[in-house]
N, C-alpha and C positions, 0 to 999 in steps of 0.2 A: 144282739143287734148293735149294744155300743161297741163292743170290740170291731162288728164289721165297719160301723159309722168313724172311730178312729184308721181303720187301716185305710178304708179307702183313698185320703189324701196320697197316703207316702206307697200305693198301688200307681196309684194315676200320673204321680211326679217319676214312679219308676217307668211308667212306661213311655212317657212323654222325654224321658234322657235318653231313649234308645231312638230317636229320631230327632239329634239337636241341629243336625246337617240340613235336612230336609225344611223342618222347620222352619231355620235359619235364613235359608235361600228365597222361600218363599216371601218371606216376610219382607224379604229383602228387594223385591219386585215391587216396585209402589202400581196399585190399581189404579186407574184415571177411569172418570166417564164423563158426561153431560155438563153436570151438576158443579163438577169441584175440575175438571182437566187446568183451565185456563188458571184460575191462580195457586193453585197447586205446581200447575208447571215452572210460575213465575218464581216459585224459591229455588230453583237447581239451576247452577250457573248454565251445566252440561247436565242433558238428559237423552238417552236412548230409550225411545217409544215404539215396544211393539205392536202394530195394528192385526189382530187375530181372529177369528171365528174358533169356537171350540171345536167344531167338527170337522174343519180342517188336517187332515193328515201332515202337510206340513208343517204345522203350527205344532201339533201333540210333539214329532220329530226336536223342533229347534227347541221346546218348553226346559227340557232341563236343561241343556247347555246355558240359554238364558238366564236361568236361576244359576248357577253352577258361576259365569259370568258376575253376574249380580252382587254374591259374596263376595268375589277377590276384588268387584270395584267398589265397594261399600267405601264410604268417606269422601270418594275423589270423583266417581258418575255415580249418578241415580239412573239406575236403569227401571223401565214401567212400563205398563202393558193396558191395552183397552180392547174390551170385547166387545167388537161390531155389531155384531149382533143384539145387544143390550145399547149401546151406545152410538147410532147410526148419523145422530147428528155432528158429532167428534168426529168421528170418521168421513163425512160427508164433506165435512172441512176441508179436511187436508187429500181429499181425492184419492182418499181408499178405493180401489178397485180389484185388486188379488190378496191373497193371506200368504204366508204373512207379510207386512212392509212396516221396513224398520227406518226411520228417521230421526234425525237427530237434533236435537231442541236447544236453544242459548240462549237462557231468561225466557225459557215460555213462548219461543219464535223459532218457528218453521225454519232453521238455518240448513240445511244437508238431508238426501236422501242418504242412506247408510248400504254402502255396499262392498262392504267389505266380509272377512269370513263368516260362516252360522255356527264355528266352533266356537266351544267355551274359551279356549287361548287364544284364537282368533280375533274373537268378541275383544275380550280384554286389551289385548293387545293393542287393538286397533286405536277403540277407545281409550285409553290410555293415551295416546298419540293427540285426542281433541281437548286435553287438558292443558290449564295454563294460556297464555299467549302463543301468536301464531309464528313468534319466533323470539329465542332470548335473548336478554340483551347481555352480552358477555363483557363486564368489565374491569376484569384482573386475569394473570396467569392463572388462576386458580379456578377461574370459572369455564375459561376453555378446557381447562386439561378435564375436567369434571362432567363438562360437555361433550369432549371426541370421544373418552374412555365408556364407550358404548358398547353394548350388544351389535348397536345397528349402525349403519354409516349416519353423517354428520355433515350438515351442508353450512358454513359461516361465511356470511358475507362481511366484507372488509372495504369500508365505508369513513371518510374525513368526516368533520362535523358539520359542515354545509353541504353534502352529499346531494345531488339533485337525482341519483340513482336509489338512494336506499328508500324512495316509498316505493316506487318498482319492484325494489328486491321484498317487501312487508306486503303489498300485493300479488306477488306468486307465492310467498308463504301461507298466506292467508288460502290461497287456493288448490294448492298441494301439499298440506300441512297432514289430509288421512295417508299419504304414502313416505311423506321421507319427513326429518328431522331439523330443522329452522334453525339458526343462529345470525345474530353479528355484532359487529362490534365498530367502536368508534375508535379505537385504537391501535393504528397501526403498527406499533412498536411489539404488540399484542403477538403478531402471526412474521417475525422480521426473521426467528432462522426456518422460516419454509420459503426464504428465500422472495417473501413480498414486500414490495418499496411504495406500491402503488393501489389504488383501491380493484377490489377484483374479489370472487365467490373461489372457496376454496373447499372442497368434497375431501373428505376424510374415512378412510374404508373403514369398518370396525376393525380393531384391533387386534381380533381372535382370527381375522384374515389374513393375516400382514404374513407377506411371503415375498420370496428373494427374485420372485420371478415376473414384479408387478410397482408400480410404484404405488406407496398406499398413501399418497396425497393428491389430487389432480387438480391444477388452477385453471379457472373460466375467468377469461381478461375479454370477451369479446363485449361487441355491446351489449347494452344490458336489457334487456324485453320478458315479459314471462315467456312468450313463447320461445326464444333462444337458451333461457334457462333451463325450462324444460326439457328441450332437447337434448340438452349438454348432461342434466340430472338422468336422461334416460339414454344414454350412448353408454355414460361411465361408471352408473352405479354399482351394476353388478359386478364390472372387473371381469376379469380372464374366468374365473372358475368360481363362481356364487354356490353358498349356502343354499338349494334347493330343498323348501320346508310344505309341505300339504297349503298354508296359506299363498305360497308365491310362486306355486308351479303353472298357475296359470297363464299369468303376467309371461314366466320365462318360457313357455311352450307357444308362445307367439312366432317362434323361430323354429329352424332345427336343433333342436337338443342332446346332445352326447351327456348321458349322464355315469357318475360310479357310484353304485351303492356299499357302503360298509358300516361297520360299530362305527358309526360317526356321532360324540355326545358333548357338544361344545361348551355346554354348562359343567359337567364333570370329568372329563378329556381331552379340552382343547392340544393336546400336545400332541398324543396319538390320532385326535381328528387332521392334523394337519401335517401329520407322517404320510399318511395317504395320500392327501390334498397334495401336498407338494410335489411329488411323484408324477401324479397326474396334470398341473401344470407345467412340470419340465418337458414332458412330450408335447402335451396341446398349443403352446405358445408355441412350435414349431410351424403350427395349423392354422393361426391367426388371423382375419380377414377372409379366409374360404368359404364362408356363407354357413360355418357349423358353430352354434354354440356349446358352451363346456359346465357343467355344473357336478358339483359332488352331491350327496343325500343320505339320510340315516337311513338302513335297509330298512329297518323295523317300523317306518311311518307309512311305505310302499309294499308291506308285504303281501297282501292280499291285491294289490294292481299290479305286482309282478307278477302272482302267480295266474289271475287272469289274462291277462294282456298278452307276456312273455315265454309265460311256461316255464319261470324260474321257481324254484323250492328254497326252504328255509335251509336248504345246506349247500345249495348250490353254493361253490366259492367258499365257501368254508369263513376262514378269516382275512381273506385276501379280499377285495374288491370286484363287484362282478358288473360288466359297463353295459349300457344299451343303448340304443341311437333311437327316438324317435320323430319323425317330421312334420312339419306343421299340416302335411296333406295326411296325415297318417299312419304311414309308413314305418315300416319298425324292423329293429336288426339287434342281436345279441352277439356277445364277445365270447364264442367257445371255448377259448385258449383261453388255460390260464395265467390270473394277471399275473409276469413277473415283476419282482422289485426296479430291473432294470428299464423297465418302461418297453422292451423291445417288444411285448406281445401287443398290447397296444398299440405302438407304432405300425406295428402289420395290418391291426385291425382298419386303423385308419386310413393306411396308403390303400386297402382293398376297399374303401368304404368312397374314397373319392377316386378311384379308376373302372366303379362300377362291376367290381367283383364278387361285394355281397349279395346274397341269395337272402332279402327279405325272409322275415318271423312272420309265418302267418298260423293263429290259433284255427284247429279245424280237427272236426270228425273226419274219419278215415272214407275216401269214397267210396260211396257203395259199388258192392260188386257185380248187382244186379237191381235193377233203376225200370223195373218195367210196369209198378201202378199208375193209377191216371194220373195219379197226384205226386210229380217229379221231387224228388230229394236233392236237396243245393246243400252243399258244404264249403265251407270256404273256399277251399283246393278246384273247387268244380263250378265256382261262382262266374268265372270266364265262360267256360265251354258251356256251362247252358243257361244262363238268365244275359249275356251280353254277347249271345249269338246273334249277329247283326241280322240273320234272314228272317227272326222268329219275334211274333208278340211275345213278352214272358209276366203273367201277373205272378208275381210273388210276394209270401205272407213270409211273414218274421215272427215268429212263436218261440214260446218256453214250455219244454216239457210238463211246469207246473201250473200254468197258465187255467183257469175252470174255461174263460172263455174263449178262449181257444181250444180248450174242448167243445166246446159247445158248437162251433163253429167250426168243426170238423166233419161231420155228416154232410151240411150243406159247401164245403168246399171241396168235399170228395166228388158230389151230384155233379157240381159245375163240371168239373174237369169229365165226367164220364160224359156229360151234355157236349161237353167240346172232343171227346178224342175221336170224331174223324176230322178234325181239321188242322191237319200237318203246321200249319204255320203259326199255331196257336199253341204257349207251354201254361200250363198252371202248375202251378210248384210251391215248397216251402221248405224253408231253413231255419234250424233250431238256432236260435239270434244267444242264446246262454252259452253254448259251445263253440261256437264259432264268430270269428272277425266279422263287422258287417261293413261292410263297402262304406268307401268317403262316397257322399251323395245321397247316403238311405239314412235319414233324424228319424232313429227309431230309440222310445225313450220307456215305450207301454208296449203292452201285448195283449190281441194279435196286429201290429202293423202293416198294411198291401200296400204293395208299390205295383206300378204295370212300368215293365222297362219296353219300349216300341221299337220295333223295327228299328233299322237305320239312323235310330236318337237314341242311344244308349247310355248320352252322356244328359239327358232329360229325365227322369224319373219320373213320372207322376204318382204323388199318393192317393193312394184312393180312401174315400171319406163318406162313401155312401153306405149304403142299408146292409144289414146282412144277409137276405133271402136271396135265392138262385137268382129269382127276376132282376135283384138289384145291382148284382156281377156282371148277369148278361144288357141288361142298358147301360150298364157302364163297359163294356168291351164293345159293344157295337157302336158306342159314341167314338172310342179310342182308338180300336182298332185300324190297321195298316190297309189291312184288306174287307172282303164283304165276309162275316163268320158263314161255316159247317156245323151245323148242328145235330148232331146224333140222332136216330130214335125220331118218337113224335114230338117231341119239346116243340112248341109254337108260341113260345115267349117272344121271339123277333117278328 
């Protein structure tokens, strides 16, 4: 008994060091509720507050990114979490109404909703950025050079000492400070070989961009407004060909996008990332202005969106660059040919890409060869000819093979369609939404999803949101419908 009473300690420290990670992170998560939020929150300069319910699925999702987060900003954010469900009057506060919602705290005040990434580098990242002042104040060579020499671009405004511009310019800092990087300076002499004499905002690319095919300084001399700022920060930041990372593709897929994916690893190959890069800017700066934008990307952050999306593989392209166009409606095209060094396969790709010669990517099961149950088969390929046949009602469901309720819901949306097939003008149908493309127009996010596309509004969708029994299909077709329904058999639901 004493031998087991001494081992126990050096048992329990053993097994408690096989989880000093976990541990660590947690611990690192400060809890708020009722009782202590308000002056608890008052000791962190910067604080991210996540509002959660535990039963939450997206809550359980973002929890260890969160903690994972949490560690690498220990010292500089406190990041902390409150369970709505225990603490409803904290939440009640601040107008919790979905899980999770992440907001971000300055002395214990409601200062920012937080909407930036729910990855852990994301998070940090982000965070990171709300640290400090809303812009620095640079007062040596030493503190600009210390300042541009970024990861990230670098925005310094260049301001006299009676400056009637620079709270203007600490005012759009203060407000776009979670997207880009704050500086200025009182010292002209500061910023004199970029060729400035006069006051004026000066955008500095990062470093690791700097290419022959761009200039990597751009001066803003116009007048000075947040909003003219802004614009000016959002025309020039990303430059001819941007770093496209899981955090900023969203921002950059506001447009059309031509992207190249390769070993691109700017932390431990910037040299070889921009053997690529440069290559692909000597062509696209050809293309300038035409309404396409241009970005590079590590394959390995997009591999599982290629292989969905595009139908590319982990060896398509080998070690060469493999490119894809997609557009802000949707739309998607891949580069067959492969990339040459000389840029000329590219440049083919793109004279056919602006003369209308590409033959769109579309993911899709093979059409069937024989299409004759009640309950119509849509594949991508076949999404024209039978669900946006102008003559025809078409209700259509969007399902996953793994779907339970969509099992379930297969019996009665066989009945329907057998209730409806005498009436030619009428399709029920369904398309496996995992294998195939689903049309711009159908926000299909869960399964099973009905849309009824009508007659002669094809470009109208309606979802459908009602019940799941026969009756509730057939009152919702006879409210919708084009024409008066056919009903099979004895059905007397109408």
């Amino acid at each position: 008994m004493a031998v087991a009473a001494r081992l126990l300690p050096a048992v329990t420290f053993s097994l408690l060091s096989c989880f000093p990670t976990a541990v660590s992170s947690r611990r690192d998560v400060l809890e708020l509720g009722d009782a202590d939020f308000d002056y608890l929150a008052t000791e962190h300069e910067t604080m991210l507050v996540k509002f959660y319910a535990p039963w939450c699925g997206h809550c359980k999702k973002l929890a260890p990114e969160f903690e994972k987060a949490a560690t690498r900003l220990k010292g500089t954010v406190q990041l902390a979490k409150v369970d709505c469900t225990a603490h409803s009057e904290t939440c009640g506060r601040f107008g919790v109404s979905g899980y999770p919602l992440l907001k971000i705290f300055r002395n214990g005040r409601d200062s920012a909703p937080y909407d930036g990434p729910r990855t852990a580098d994301g998070i940090y990242h982000y965070m990171k950025k709300q640290t400090g002042p809303d812009s620095v104040h640079l007062k040596t060579e030493e503190d600009l050079q210390t300042f541009i020499n970024h990861y990230d671009a670098s925005i310094v405004g260049v301001f006299s000492g009676d400056s009637s511009h620079l709270s203007e310019f600490l005012r759009a800092a203060a407000l776009l400070r979670e997207q880009f990087r704050f500086s200025h300076t009182l010292d002209l002499k500061l910023v004199e070989k970029y060729g400035v004499k006069s006051e004026c905002v000066l955008l500095f690319r990062p470093p690791r961009l700097s290419s022959p095919f761009e200039d990597s300084v751009i001066v803003f001399s116009d007048f000075l407004t947040i909003g003219s700022l802004r614009r000016f920060i959002r025309d020039h930041i990303h430059g001819l060909c941007p770093h496209m990372t899981v955090e900023t593709r969203d921002r950059l897929r506001v447009r059309d996008l031509l992207t190249a994916y390769y070993d691109l690893d700017y932390h431990h190959n910037p040299r070889g990332s921009n053997y690529w890069r440069n290559r692909v800017m000597k062509v696209v700066s050809k293309y300038a202005g035409r309404g396409l934008m241009f970005s590079v990307a590590n394959k390995k952050d997009f591999l599982s969106e290629l292989e969905d999306d595009f139908g590319l593989g982990t060896s398509d392209g080998g070690e060469l660059p493999f490119v894809t166009i997609r557009t802000k409606l949707g739309h998607k095209y891949t580069m067959r040919e492969e990339f040459t060094r000389d840029g000329q396969s590219l440049e083919r790709f793109l004279d056919d890409y602006f003369t209308g010669r590409l033959k769109r990517y579309v993911k899709s099961e093979p059409v069937p060869e024989r299409n004759t149950a009640a309950v119509k088969v849509v594949v991508a390929e076949s999404f024209d000819d039978i669900v946006n046949n102008p003559d025809k009602d078409v209700l259509i469901q969007f399902y996953s093979p793994s779907c339970p309720h969509c099992k379930k819901l297969e019996p009665v949306y066989g009945e329907l369609a057998d209730t409806l097939s005498s009436d030619a003008n009428v399709v029920i149908a369904k398309m496996n939404a995992a294998d195939n493309d689903i049309p711009l127009g159908y926000d299909v996010h869960g399964y099973p999803t009905i849309y009824f596309a009508p007659a002669g509004r094809k470009d109208e969708p309606v979802r459908y949101e009602g019940g799941r029994e026969l009756k509730d299909f057939l009152k919702f077709l006879k409210r919708e419908a084009s024409h008066r329904l056919s009903v099979s058999g004895s059905k007397d639901e109408l």
